[in-house]
Each structure stands twice: as C-alpha cells, then as structure tokens.
DRENNUNU-243705 format. One record per residue (C-alpha): residue number from 1; x, y, z. Coordinates in Angstrom, 3 decimals. Layout:
<NUM <X Y Z>>,
...
// end
This chain:
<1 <29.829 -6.218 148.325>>,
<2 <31.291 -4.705 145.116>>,
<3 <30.338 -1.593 143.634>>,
<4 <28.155 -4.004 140.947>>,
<5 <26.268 -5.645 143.519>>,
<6 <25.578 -2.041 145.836>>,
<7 <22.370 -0.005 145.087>>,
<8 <23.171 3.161 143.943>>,
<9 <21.931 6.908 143.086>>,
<10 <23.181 7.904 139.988>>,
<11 <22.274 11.935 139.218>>,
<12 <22.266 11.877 135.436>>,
<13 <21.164 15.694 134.940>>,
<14 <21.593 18.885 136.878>>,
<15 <24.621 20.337 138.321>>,
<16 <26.256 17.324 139.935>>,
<17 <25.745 15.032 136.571>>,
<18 <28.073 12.088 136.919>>,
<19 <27.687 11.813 140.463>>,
<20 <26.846 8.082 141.934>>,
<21 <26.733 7.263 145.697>>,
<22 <26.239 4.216 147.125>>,
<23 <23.115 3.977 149.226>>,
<24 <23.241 1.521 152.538>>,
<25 <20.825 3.011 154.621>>,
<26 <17.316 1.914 154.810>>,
<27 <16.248 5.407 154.621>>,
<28 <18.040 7.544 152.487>>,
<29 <17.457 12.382 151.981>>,
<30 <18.060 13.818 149.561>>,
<31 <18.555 18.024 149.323>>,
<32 <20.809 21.129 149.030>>,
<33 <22.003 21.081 153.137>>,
<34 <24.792 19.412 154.218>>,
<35 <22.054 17.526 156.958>>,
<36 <20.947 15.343 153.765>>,
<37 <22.470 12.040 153.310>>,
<38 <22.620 12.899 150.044>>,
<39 <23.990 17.177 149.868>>,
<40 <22.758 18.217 145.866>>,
<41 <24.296 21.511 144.929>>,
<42 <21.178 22.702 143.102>>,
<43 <19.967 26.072 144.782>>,
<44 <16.470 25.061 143.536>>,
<45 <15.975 22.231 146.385>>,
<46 <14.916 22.731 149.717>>,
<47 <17.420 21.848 152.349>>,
<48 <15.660 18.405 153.009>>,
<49 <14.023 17.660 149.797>>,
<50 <13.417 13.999 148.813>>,
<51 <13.664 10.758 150.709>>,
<52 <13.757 6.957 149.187>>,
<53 <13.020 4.319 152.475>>,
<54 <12.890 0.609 151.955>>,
<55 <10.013 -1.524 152.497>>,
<56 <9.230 -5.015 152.195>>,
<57 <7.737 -4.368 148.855>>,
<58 <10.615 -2.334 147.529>>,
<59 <11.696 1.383 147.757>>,
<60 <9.518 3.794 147.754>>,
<61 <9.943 7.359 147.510>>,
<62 <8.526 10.569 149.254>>,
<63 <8.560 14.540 148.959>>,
<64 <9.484 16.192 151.886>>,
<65 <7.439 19.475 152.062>>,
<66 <9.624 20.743 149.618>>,
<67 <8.859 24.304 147.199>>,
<68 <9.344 23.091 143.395>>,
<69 <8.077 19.372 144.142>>,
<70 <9.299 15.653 143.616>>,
<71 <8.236 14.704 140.027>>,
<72 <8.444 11.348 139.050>>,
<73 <7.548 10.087 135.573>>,
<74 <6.210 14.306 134.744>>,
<75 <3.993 13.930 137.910>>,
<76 <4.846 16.023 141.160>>,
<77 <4.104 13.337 144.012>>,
<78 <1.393 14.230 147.058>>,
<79 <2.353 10.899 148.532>>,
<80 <5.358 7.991 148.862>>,
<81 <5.038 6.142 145.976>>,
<82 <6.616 2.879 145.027>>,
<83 <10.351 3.686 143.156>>,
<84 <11.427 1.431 140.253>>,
<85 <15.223 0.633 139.530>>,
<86 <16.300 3.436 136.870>>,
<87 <12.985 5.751 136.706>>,
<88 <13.882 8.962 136.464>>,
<89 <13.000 11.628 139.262>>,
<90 <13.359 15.017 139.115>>,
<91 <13.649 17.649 141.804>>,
<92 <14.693 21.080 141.288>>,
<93 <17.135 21.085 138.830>>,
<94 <18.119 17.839 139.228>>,
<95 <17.634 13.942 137.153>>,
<96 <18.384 11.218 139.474>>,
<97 <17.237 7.228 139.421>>,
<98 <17.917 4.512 141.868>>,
<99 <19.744 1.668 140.625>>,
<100 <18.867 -1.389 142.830>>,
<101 <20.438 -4.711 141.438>>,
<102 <17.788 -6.912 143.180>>,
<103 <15.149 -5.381 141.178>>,
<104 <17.199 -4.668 137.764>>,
<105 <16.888 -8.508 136.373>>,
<106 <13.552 -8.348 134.810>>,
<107 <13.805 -6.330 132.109>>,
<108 <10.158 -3.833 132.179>>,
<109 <9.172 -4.158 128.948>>,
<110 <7.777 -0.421 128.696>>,
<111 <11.320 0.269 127.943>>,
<112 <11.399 -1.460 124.716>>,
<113 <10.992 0.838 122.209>>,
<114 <11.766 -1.698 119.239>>,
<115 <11.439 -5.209 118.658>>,
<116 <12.729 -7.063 115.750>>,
<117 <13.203 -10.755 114.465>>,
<118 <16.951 -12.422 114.366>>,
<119 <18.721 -11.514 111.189>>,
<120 <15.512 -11.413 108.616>>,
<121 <14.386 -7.880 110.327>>,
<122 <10.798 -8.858 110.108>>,
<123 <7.830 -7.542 112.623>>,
<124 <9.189 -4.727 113.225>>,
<125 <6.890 -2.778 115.881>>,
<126 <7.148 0.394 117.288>>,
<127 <5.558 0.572 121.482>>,
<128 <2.437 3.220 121.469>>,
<129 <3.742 6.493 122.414>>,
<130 <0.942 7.074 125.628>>,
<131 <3.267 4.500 126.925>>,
<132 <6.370 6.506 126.846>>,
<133 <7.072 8.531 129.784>>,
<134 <6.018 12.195 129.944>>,
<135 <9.775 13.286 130.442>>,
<136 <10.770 11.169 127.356>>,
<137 <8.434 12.606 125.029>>,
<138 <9.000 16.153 125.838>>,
<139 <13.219 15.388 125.927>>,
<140 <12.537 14.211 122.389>>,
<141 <11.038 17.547 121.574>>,
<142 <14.174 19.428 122.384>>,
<143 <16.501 16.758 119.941>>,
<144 <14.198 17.854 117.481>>,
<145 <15.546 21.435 117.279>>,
<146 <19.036 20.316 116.926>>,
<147 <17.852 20.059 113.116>>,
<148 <17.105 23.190 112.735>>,
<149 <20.643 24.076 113.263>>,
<150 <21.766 23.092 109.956>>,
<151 <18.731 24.161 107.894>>,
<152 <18.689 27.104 105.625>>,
<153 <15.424 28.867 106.635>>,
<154 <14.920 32.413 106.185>>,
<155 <13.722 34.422 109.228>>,
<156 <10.207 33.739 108.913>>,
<157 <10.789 30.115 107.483>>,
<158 <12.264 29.815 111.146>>,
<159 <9.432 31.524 113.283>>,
<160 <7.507 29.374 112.094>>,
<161 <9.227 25.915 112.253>>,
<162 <10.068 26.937 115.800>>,
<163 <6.537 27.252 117.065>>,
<164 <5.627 24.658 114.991>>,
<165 <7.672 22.331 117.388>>,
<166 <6.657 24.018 120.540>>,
<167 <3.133 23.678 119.610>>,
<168 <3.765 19.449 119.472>>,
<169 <5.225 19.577 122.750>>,
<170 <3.114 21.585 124.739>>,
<171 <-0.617 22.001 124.409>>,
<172 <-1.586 25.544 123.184>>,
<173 <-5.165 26.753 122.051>>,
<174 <-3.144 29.735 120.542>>,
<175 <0.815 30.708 120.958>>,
<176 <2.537 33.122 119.783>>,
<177 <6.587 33.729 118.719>>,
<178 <7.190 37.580 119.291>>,
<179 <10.115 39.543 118.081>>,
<180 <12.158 42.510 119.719>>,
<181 <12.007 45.233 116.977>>,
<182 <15.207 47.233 117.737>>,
<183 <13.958 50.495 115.651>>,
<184 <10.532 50.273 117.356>>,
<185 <11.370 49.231 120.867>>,
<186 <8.868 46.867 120.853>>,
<187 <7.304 43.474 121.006>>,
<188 <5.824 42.130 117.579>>,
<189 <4.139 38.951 116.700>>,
<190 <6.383 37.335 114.283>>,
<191 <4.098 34.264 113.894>>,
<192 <0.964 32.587 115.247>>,
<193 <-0.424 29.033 115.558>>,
<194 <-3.885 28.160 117.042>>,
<195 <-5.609 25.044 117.478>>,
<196 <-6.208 24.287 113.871>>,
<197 <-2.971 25.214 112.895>>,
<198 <-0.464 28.305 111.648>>,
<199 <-2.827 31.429 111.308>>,
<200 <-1.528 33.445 107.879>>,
<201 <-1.267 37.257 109.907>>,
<202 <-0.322 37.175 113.250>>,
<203 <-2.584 39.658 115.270>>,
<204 <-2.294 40.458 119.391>>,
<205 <-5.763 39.908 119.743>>,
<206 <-5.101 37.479 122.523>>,
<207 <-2.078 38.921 124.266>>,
<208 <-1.755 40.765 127.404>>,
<209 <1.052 43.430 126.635>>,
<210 <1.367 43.461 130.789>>,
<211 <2.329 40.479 130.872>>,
<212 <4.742 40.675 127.409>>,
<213 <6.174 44.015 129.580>>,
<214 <6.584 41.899 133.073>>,
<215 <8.637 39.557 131.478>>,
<216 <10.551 41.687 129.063>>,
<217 <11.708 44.044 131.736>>,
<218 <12.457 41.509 134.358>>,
<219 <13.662 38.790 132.073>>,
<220 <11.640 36.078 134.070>>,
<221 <9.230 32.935 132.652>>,
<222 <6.061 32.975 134.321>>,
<223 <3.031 31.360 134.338>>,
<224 <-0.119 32.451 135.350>>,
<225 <-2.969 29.812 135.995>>,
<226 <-6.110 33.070 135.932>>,
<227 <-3.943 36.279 134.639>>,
<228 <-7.437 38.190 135.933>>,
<229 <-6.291 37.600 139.250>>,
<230 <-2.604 37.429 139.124>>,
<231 <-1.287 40.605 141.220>>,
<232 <1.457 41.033 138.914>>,
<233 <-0.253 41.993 135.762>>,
<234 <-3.174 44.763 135.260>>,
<235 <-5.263 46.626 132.368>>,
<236 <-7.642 46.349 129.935>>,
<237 <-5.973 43.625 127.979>>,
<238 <-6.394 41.399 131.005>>,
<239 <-9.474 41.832 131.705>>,
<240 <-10.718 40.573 128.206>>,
<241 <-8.958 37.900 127.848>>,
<242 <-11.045 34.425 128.346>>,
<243 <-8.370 32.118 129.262>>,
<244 <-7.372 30.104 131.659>>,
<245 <-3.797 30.081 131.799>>,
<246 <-0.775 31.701 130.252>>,
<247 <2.745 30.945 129.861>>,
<248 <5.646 33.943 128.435>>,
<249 <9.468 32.769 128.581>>,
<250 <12.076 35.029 127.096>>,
<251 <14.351 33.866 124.241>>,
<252 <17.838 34.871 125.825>>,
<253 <21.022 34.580 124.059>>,
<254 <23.480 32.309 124.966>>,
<255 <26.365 34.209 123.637>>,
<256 <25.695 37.417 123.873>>,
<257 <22.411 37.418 126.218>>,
<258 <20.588 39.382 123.822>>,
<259 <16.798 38.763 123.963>>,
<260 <15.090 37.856 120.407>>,
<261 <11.934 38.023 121.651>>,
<262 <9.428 36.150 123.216>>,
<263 <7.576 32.648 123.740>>,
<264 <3.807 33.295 124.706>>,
<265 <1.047 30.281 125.003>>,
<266 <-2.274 30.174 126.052>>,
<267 <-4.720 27.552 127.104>>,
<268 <-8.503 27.856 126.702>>,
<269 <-9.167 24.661 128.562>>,
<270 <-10.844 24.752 132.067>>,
<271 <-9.577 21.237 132.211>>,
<272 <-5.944 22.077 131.681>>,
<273 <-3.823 24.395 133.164>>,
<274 <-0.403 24.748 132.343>>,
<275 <1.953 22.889 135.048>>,
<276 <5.496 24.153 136.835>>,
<277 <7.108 20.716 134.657>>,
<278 <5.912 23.056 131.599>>,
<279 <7.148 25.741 132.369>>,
<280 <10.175 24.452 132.823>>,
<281 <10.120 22.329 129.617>>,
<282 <8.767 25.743 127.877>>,
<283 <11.857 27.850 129.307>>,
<284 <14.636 25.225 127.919>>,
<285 <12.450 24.558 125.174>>,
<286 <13.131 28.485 124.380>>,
<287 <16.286 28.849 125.294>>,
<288 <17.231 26.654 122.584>>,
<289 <15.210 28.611 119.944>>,
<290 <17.158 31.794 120.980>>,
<291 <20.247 29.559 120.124>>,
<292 <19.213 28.819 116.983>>,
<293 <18.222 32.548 116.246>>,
<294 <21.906 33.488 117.792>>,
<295 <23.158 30.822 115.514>>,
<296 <21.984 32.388 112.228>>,
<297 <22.537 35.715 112.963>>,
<298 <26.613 34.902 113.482>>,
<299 <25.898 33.252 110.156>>,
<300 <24.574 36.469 108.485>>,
<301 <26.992 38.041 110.223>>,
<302 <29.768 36.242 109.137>>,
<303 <28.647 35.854 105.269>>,
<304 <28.150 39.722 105.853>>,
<305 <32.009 39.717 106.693>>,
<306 <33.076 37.337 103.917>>,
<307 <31.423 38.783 101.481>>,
<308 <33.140 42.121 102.446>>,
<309 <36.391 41.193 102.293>>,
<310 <35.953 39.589 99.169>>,
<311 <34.693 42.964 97.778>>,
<312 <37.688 44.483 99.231>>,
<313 <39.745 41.970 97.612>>,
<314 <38.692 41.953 94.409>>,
<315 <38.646 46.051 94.482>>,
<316 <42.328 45.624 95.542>>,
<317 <42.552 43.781 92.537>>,
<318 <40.950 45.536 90.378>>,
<319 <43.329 48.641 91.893>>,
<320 <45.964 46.974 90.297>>,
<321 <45.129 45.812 87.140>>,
<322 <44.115 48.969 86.723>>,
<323 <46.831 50.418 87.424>>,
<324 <48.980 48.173 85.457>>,
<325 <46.452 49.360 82.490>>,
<326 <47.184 53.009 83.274>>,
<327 <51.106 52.949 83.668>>,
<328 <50.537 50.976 80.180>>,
<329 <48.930 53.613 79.029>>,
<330 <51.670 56.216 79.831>>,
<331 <54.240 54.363 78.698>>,
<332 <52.626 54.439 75.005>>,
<333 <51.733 58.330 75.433>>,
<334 <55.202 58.808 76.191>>,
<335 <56.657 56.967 73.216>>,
<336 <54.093 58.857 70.716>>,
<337 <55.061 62.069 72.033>>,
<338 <59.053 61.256 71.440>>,
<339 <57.706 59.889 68.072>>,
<340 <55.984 62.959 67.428>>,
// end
C-alpha cells in the first residue's frame, strides 16, 4: 500500500506540526507517554489521552479520562463519536485530523465556502456562517488582527479596535481592555464595550480588582464560572458582582515579556458560561493584542530614535555652517582692522 492509499494522522498545530504517521491498527492512542501508539510531546495531554477505533460504520473517536478534554468541532466529547476524514480535533495543545482515503472521495459539501459559475462568475453564494465550524470562526478572528499591524491608530484608536474584535469572537455582556500605568502601579480601564456597544468612559463598576490582582501577580488566565465561590478570589467587589462567569488573561509581551495590561470579560447569562475552548481562544486571542501593542511601541520608539538623530544631525550641521559664518566673520574683522 503506498503512502497515498494508507490512512494517516496528520498533527497540523501544536508542537509536533508537520508530523504524519501512518495508522494500521484497528485501534489507535493517542497521548504524551511513550505507552501511546501515537507519543505527542505536548505537556498538556494526559499520558493516554485520545483513541480513534474502527467500526463497521467508520472511525470513531473517544476521550480517555483525560484533564483538558477531546474537542472536536469546539465541543469537548463525553462519548465516542463518529470521526470524519480531515475534521479537526484538538487535545491539549494539539490540531490533529484523520485522513482516511476510503472516506475522502465525496467531497462534504459544508466545506464549500464558495460556489461560482464557469468563466461568467455568476451566482456567486457565500455558505451561512452557523455552518462553519466553531474552530473556524474563532481562527478567523485571530487573522483579523494581523490588520491591525499595519494601521496607524493612536493608543486609544487601538484599545478600542482591539476589544472591538474580541467582543465578535467571544460573547461578552461587558469586557474590559485594562492598562498597566507604570507611574501609578496600577490597573486602569483603558476602554469598555457592553452589550450595546463601546461605552464613552470606561468605569470599574463591574470588575473584581481580586481577581485583576490574582492574575497580575501570578501572570495566569483564569476563568471563573461563580467568582462568589471561587476560593481564589475574596472582598467586597466579589460579592456584588451579579455575574455568572468571568474571564482575565494577561497581555504579555512577546519580545520583551512586558505586560500591557489586561483582557477582562464577563457574562451575565445563566445560560452561558464561558468554556476552557474560550479561554484558550481568549489567551491567544490576547497574546496577539500585546503583540500589536509591543509592535507600536518599537515604532514610537524607533521614530523617537530617528527623529533624534536627525536633530543631532542637522545641529551638527548647523555647527558648521555656523562656524563657517563665524571664521567668515573674523576673517573680515581682521582685514578692517589692518585697513584701519
């Protein structure tokens, strides 16, 4: 059988990206130990995490009692499910999809995103987007702030463009962007956005400063599903707030590690509590923002430079001409005085 013709697991994100191995076992595990037929090094995986087994109706796909979960199309699985050539499964860390040939010839027409006409370009129709996979939605959200590398936004302009595209990929009743104020030591709402939209002065009203210190001195995204009961967090401000779950992620640096500040969102909603997949999406989501904010302060920084040494420059310049002026100067003096 050539490699065309063999099923395959292909990871395609994580730390072994690139990876394929040939699967030719009925029953294939998947996990960080070297007892998986598949060993993953991602320290987020149980030692025995996933396993794919094949059935009469296909592969199917099952979570083995691990922590962080077998999520398959944004959906951690209670049960073996049935597993589709090339759908995307995440654990830990890790993007991986099966590629069986036997099943690949029909094309699943939830993957066409476009169709179009021969030549004339007519009919063009997009697929709804509730069809689109969780995963591919929110992956979308994080090309979006690619732009925002080459925009000239002042500080603000930023703040706010930045939780403007948080706020379409995750649901937030209100969320906040804080700043670290050097001179203050402190945390300060740079902008807010509520249900309805951006809100003009950012207040705290709604935020827990335990839970903005927890994560500022330890440097760790959490989420809490009922902050009134969540061990790590106490006070006042807790015990006001009417919410049902919170999510805080630092915005770290990638550079120079420095923290800008903070990514705080809070949902209202009995109905819907904020998941581990968001937090996760949240935390890259961030991390990206601080790159952006790391991006424009090298900017600055470098303008700052430029602009320096093209003061010094011309003053050199000047220094000269100048100079040239002066010794012109003397010269003349000189020749009065012998005139004289």
């Amino acid at each position: 059988m050539s490699d065309d013709e063999a099923t395959i697991i292909r990871i395609i994100g994580g730390p072994d990206s690139g990876k394929e191995y040939v699967v030719d076992l009925e029953s294939v595990t998947l996990g960080r130990s070297s007892s998986a037929t598949i060993k993953v090094l991602d320290n987020m995986l149980s030692r025995q995490h996933a396993k794919i087994f094949k059935t009469d109706d296909g592969w199917m796909l099952e979570d083995m009692n691990s922590t962080n979960g077998t999520w398959l199309k944004g959906e951690r699985i209670k049960k073996p499910v049935s597993l589709k050539s090339r759908t995307s499964v995440r654990i830990g860390q890790t993007l991986w999809e099966l590629i069986d040939p036997e099943s690949s010839q029909v094309l699943d027409e939830r993957l066409i995103s476009y169709r179009v006409q021969p030549v004339t370009g007519e009919n063009l129709t997009l697929v709804d987007e509730p069809q689109l996979s969780k995963e591919e939605r929110q992956l979308a959200a994080i090309y979006r702030f690619q732009d925002l590398l080459t925009e000239e936004l002042t500080d603000n302009e930023l703040y706010e463009k930045i939780l403007h595209l948080i706020c379409n990929s995750i649901h937030a009743d209100n969320a906040y962007l804080l700043r670290w104020d050097k001179n203050m030591g402190i945390m300060v709402p740079a902008c807010e956005r509520n249900q309805y939209g951006p809100v003009k002065i950012a207040s705290d009203k709604f935020l827990s400063f335990s839970i903005i210190n927890y994560v500022k001195q330890n440097n760790e995204a959490i989420l809490s599903i009922d902050p009134m009961d969540d061990e790590r967090f106490t006070g006042q401000s807790i015990s006001d707030m009417k919410v049902r779950s919170v999510m805080c992620v630092p915005m770290v640096g990638h550079r120079d590690k420095e923290m800008y500040g903070l990514v705080y969102v809070i949902s209202t909603n009995p109905n819907m509590h904020y998941e581990e997949d968001e937090l996760q999406l949240l935390n890259v989501i961030s991390h990206f923002a601080a790159i952006i904010l790391e991006n424009k302060k090298l900017i600055t920084s470098n303008i700052e430079s430029e602009r320096m040494a093209a003061i010094g420059s011309t003053a050199a310049g000047l220094s000269h001409y100048v100079k040239n002026i002066l010794n012109g100067l003397e010269g003349s003096v000189s020749l009065l005085r012998l005139g004289i």
